[in-house]
C-alpha positions as CSV (number, residue, x, y, z in Angstrom):
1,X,-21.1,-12.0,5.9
2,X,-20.9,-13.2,2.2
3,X,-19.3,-15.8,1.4
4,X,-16.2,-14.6,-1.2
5,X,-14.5,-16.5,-2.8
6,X,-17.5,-18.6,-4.5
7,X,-18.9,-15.0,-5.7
8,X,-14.8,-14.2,-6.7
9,X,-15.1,-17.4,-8.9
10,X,-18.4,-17.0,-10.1
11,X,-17.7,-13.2,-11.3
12,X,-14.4,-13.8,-13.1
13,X,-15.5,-16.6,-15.0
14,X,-18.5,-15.1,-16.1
15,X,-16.1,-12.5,-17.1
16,X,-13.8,-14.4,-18.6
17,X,-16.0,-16.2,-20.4
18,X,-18.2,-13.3,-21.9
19,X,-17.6,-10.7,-24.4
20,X,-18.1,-7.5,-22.9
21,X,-20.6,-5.2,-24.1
22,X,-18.2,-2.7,-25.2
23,X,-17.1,-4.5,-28.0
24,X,-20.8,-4.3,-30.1
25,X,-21.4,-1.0,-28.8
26,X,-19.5,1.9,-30.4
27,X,-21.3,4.8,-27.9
28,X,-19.8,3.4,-25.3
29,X,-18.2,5.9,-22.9
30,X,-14.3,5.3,-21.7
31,X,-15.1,5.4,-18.4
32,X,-17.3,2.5,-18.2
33,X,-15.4,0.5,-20.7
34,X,-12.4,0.7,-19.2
35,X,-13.9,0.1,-15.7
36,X,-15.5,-3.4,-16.9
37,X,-11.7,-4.2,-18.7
38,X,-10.1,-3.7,-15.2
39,X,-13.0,-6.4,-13.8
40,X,-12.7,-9.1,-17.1
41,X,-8.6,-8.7,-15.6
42,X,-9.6,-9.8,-12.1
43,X,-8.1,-6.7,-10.6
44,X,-8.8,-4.8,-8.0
45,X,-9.3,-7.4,-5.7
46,X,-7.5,-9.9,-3.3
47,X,-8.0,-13.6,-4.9
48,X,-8.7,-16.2,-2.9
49,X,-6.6,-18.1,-0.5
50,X,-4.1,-15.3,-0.8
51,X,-2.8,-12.5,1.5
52,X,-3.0,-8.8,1.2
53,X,0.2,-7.3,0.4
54,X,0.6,-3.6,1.3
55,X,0.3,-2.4,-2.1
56,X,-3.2,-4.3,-3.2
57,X,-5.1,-1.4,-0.8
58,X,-4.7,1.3,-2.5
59,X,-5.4,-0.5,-6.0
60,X,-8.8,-1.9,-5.0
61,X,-9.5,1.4,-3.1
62,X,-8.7,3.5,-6.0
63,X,-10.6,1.6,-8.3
64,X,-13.8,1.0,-5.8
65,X,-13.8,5.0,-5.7
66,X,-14.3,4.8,-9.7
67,X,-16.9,2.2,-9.4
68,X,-19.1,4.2,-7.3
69,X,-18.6,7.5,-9.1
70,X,-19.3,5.5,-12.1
71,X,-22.7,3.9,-10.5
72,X,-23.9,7.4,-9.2
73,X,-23.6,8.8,-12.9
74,X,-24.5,6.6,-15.1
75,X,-27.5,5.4,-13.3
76,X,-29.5,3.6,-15.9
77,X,-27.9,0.3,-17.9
78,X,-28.9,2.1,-21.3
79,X,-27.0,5.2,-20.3
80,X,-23.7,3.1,-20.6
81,X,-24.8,0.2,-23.1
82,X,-25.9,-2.5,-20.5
83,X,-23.2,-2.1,-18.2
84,X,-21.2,-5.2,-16.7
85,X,-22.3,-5.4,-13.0
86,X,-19.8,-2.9,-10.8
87,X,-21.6,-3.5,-7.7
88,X,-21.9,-6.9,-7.7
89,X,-17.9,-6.3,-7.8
90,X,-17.5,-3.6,-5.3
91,X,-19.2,-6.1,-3.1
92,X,-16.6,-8.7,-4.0
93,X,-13.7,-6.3,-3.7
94,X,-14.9,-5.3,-0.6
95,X,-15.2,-8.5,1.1
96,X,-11.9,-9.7,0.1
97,X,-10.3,-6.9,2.1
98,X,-12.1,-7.5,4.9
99,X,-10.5,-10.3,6.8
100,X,-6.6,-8.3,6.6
101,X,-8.5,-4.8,8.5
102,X,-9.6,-6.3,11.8
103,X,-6.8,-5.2,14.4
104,X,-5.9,-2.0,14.7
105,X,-2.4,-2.7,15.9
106,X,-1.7,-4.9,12.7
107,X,-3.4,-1.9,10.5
108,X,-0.9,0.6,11.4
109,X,1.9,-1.8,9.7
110,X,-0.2,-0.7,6.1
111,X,0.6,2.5,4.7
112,X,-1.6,4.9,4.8
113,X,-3.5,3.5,1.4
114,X,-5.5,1.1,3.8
115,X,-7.9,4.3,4.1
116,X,-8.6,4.4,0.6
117,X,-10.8,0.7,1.0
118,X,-13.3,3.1,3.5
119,X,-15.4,4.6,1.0
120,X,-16.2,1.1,-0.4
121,X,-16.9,-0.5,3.1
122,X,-19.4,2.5,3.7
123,X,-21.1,2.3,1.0
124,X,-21.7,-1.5,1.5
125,X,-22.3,-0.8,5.2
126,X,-24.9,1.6,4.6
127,X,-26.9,-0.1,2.2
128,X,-26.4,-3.6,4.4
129,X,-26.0,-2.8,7.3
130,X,-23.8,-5.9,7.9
131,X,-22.0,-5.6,11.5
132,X,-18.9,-7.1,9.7
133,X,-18.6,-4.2,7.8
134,X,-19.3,-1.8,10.4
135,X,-16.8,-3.4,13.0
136,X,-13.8,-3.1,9.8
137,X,-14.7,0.7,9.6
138,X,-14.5,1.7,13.1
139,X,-11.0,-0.8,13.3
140,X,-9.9,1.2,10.8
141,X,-10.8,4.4,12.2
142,X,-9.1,3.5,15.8
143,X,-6.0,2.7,13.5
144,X,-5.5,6.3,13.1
145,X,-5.5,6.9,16.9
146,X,-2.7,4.2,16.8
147,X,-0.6,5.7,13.7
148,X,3.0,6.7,14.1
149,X,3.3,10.6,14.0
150,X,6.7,12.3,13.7
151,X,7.7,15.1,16.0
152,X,5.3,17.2,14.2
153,X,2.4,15.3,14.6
154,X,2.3,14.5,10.9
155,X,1.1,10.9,10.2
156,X,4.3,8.3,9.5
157,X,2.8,7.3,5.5
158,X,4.4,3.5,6.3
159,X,6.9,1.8,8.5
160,X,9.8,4.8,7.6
161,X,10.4,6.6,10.9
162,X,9.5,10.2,10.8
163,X,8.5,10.0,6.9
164,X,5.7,11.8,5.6
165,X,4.8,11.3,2.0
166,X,1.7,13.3,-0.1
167,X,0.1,10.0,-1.4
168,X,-0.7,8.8,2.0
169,X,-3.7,12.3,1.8
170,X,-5.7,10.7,-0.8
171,X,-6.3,7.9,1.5
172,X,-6.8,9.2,5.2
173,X,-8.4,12.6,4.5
174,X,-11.2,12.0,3.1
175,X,-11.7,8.9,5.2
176,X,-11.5,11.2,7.8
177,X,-14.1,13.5,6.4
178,X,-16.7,11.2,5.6
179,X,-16.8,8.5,8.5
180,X,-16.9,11.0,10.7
181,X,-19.6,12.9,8.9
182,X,-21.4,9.5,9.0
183,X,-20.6,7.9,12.1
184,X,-19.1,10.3,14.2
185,X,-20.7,13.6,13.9
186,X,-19.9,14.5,17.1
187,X,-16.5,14.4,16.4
188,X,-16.2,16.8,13.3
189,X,-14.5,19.7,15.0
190,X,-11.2,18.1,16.0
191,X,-11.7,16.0,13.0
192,X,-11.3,19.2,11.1
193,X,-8.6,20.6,13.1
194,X,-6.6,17.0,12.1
195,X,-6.8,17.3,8.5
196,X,-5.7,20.7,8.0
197,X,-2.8,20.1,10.3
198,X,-1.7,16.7,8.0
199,X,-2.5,18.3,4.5
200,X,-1.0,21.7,6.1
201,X,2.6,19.9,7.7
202,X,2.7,18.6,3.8
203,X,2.6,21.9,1.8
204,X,4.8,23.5,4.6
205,X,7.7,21.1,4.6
206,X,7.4,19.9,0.5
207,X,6.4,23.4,-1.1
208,X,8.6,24.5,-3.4
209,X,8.1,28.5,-3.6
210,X,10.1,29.0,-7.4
211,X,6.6,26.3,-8.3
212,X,4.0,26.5,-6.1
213,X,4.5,22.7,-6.6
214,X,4.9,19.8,-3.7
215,X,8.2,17.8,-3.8
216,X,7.2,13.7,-2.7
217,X,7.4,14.0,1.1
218,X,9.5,14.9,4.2
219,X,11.7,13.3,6.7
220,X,11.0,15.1,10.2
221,X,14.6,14.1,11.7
222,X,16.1,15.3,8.4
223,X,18.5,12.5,8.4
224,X,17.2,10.4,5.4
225,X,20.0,10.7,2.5
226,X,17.5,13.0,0.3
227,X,16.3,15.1,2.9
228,X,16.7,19.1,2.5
229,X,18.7,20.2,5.5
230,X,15.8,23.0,6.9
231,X,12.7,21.5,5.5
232,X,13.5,18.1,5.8
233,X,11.5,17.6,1.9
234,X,12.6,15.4,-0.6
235,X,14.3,17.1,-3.7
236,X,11.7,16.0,-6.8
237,X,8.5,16.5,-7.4
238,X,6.8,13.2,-8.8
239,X,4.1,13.6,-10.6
240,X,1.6,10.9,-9.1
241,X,2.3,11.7,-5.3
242,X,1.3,15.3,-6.3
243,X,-1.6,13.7,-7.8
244,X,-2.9,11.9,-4.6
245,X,-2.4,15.2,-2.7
246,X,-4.3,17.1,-5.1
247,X,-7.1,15.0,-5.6
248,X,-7.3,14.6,-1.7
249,X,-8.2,18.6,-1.4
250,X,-10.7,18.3,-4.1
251,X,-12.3,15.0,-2.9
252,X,-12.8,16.4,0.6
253,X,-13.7,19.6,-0.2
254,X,-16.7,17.6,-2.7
255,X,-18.3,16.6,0.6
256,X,-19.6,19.4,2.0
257,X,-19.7,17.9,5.6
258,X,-22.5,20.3,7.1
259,X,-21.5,19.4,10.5
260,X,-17.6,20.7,9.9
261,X,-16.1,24.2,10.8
262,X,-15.9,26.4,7.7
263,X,-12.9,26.9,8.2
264,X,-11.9,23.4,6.8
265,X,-13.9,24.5,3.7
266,X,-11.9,27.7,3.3
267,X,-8.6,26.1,3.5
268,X,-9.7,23.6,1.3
269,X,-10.4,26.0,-1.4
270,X,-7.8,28.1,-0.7
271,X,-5.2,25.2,-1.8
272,X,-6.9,23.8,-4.3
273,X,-6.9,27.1,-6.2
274,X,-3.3,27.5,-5.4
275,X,-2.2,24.2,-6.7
276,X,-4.4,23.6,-9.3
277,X,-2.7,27.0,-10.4
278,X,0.8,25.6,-10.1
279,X,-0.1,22.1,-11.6
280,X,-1.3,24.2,-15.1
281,X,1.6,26.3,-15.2
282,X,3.7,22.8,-15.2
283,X,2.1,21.3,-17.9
284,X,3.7,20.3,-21.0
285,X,3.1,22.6,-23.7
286,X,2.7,20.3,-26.7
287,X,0.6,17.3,-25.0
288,X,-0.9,19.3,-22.3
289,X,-0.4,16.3,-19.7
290,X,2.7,16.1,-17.2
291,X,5.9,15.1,-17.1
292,X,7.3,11.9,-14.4
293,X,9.8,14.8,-12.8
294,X,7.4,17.5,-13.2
295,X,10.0,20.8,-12.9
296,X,12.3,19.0,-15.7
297,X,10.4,18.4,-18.8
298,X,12.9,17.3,-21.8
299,X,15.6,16.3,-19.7
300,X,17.1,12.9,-20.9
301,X,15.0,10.3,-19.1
302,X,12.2,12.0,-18.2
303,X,8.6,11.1,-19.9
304,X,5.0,12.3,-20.0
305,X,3.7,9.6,-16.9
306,X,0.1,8.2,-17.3
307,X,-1.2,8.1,-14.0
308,X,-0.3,11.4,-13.0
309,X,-1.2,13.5,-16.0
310,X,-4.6,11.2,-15.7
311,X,-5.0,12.2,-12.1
312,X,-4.1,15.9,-12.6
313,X,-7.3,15.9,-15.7
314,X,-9.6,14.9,-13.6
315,X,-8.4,17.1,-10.8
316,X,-8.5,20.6,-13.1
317,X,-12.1,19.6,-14.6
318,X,-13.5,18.5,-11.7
319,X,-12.9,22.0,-9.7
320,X,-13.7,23.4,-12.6
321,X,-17.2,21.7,-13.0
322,X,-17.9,22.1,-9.2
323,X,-17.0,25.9,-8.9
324,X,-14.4,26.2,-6.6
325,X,-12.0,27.8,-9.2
326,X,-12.2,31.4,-10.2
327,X,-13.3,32.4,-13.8
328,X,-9.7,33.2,-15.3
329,X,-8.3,29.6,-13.5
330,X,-11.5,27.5,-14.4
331,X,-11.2,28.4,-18.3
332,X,-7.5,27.2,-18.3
333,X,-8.3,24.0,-16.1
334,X,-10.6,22.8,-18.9
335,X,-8.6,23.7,-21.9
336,X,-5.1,22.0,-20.6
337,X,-7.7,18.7,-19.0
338,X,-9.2,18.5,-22.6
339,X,-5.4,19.2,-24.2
340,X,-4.2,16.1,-21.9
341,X,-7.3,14.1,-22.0
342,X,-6.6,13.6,-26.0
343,X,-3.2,13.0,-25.5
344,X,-3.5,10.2,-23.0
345,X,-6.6,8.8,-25.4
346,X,-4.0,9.0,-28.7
347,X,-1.0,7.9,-26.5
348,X,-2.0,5.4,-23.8
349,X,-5.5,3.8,-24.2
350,X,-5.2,0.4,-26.1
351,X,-8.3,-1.2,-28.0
352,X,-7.7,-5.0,-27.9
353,X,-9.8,-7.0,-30.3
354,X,-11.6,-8.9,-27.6
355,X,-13.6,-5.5,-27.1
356,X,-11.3,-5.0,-24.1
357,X,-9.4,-1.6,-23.2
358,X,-5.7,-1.5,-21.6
359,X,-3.8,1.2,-20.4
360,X,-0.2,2.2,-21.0
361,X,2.6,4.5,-19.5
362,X,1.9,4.1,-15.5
363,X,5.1,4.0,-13.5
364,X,5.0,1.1,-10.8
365,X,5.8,2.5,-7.7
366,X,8.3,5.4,-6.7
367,X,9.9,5.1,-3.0
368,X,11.3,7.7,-0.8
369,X,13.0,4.3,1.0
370,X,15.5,4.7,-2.2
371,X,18.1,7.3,-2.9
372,X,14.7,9.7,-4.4
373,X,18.0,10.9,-6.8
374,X,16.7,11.8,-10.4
375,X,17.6,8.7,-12.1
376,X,15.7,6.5,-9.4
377,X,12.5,8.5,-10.7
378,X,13.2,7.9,-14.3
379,X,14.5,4.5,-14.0
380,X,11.5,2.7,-12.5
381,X,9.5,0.0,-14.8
382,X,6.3,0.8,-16.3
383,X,3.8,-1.7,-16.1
384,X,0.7,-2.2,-18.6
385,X,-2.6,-2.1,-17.0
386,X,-1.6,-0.8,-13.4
387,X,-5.0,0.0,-11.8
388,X,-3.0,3.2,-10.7
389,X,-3.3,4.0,-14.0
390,X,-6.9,2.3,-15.4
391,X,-8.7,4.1,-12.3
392,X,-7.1,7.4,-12.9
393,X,-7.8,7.3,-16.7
394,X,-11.5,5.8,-15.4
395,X,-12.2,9.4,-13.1
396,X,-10.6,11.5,-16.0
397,X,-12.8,10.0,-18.6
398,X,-16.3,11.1,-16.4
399,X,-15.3,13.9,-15.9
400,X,-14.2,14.1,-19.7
401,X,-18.1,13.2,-20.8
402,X,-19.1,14.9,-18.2
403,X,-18.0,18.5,-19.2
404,X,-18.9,17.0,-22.9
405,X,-22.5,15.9,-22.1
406,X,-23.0,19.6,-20.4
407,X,-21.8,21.7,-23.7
408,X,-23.8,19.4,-26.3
């Protein structure tokens, strides 16, 4: 295996120590320029002689996934204006994680996020082939076979007995969908049969039918002190847990896994229309992005959230882009993305005058293990640069130039 932390060291002080490209290159497209801010920040990764906490997975997982949408686009260093070098970083990211994934017992004591580091130890697997790599995947995968379920089969999202939260979908589905495609073909039909049942115990117990919209998550024993007394759901929708559910649909429908029943493809589709539907009709008039409570824009508190809005513009022109909304519903996902898109631009995106980009307006973290009352929703800090926030703003920007690059 590589050793990490010398490469660690080596990358952020090269980093550090050099102006990025960006800053002599006016062409150059958001997506990339923000990806190579994140990096000059050190982010995204665990540092050296440190250990994991629960809620570095999901950051460096988030932001791997934008490094390697980034790399398959703009393929070519003069496409981007000599690009800083992502894979050297995914490489480093991915190492880093490495050591804290290696016993499936331990694993299931990480939230659900864990799965979203999968699609960056693939990707290094595949073109390495290093036995490190490949013994991290499947230890993750036999993690799953290990995972809590409430009486419902649902996955437990972290230690919380019985609690099932939307964010934990972005993560394990499409992990799901793709190492099974790639290493476990044989597999794929009760593979399938799993996912719908975790995305389907979600919209079943969190829908809200005055919406269409999915409140944060569910308590199976309906004992927690937020949960609804039939459903068991939480009583707000928040805006970036709707967000990772969303973009879960969309990412795994993406795949096309030939060797899955179609019938994962159908209900795929079927709820990405459906929500994608809702999520428009809940969008702020004025800006076009959406609000941190998303059913109670302008009440005292509330705010248009970063992360979310970002998440939910990449979401709408990204099923627009790939067909799998209808005429009418495609038209209005690219006119409300573009409406947001500007706003967060305007509102949230920070030029720094060492040709650097940071990112504004990204709540920190919201809890169902808290009272999920209104004011906890609203009252939570918002931190500058949260790589919940850079990656999501990193995935709506390609998506932004790539709709543009298509109509020039």
């Amino acid at each position: 295996m590589r050793v990490f932390p010398s490469l660690l060291v080596c990358l952020l002080g090269v980093f550090a120590n050099t102006p990025l490209a960006s800053a002599a290159c006016t062409t150059r497209p958001y997506s990339a320029w923000m990806a190579d801010s994140v990096i000059e920040r050190g982010q995204a990764i665990v540092p050296p002689g440190t250990e994991a906490s629960s809620s570095i997975y999901l950051q460096i997982g988030f932001f791997q996934t934008a490094i390697l949408r980034l790399s398959e686009y703009y393929r070519t260093p003069e496409s981007v204006c000599s690009p800083s070098d992502w894979q050297e970083y995914l490489r480093a990211s991915t190492d880093s994680v490495v050591p804290f994934l290696l016993n499936a017992t331990q694993d299931t004591q990480i939230p659900l996020d864990r799965f979203s580091t999968g699609k960056g130890l693939l990707h290094q697997y595949e073109e390495f082939h290093n036995t490190t790599l490949k013994v991290t995947l499947d230890t993750l995968r036999e993690s799953i076979n290990l995972q809590p379920q409430n009486v419902f089969g649902g996955y437990w999202y972290f230690v919380y007995p019985q609690w099932s939260y939307l964010d934990g979908m972005y993560s394990v589905v499409p992990f799901l969908s793709y190492y099974t495609t790639a290493l476990a073909a044989e597999n794929s039909s009760a593979v399938a049969n799993d996912i719908i049942k975790q995305l389907d115990l979600l919209w079943t117990h969190c829908r809200q039918n005055s919406t269409g919209l999915l409140v944060h998550g569910y308590d199976a024993s309906k004992m927690a002190v937020w949960a609804n007394p039939v459903t068991g759901g939480s009583p707000y929708v928040w805006s970036r847990s709707l967000g990772w559910y969303l973009m879960a649909l969309l990412d795994t429908l993406e795949l096309e896994t030939p060797n899955f029943p179609l019938k994962l493809q159908t209900y795929l589709q079927q709820r990405l229309v459906q929500l994608s539907d809702a999520v428009i009709q809940a969008a702020d008039a004025k800006t076009g992005c959406w609000w941190q409570v998303m059913t109670l824009p302008g009440r005292p508190g509330n705010y248009i959230e970063s992360s979310g809005s970002a998440m939910f513009t990449y979401a709408l022109y990204k099923a627009a882009r790939l067909g799998y909304l209808p005429s009418r519903l495609a038209a209005e996902s690219i006119d409300t993305a573009s409406k947001c898109y500007r706003h967060i631009v305007d509102t949230f995106v920070v030029q720094n005058s060492n040709g650097t980009l940071d990112y504004n307006g990204t709540v920190a973290v919201c809890s169902l293990n808290s009272t999920a009352s209104y004011e906890y929703y609203t009252s939570q800090p918002l931190l500058y640069n949260s790589v919940h926030g850079t990656a999501s703003f990193i995935l709506a920007s390609l998506e932004h130039e790539m709709v543009s690059q298509s109509r020039s």
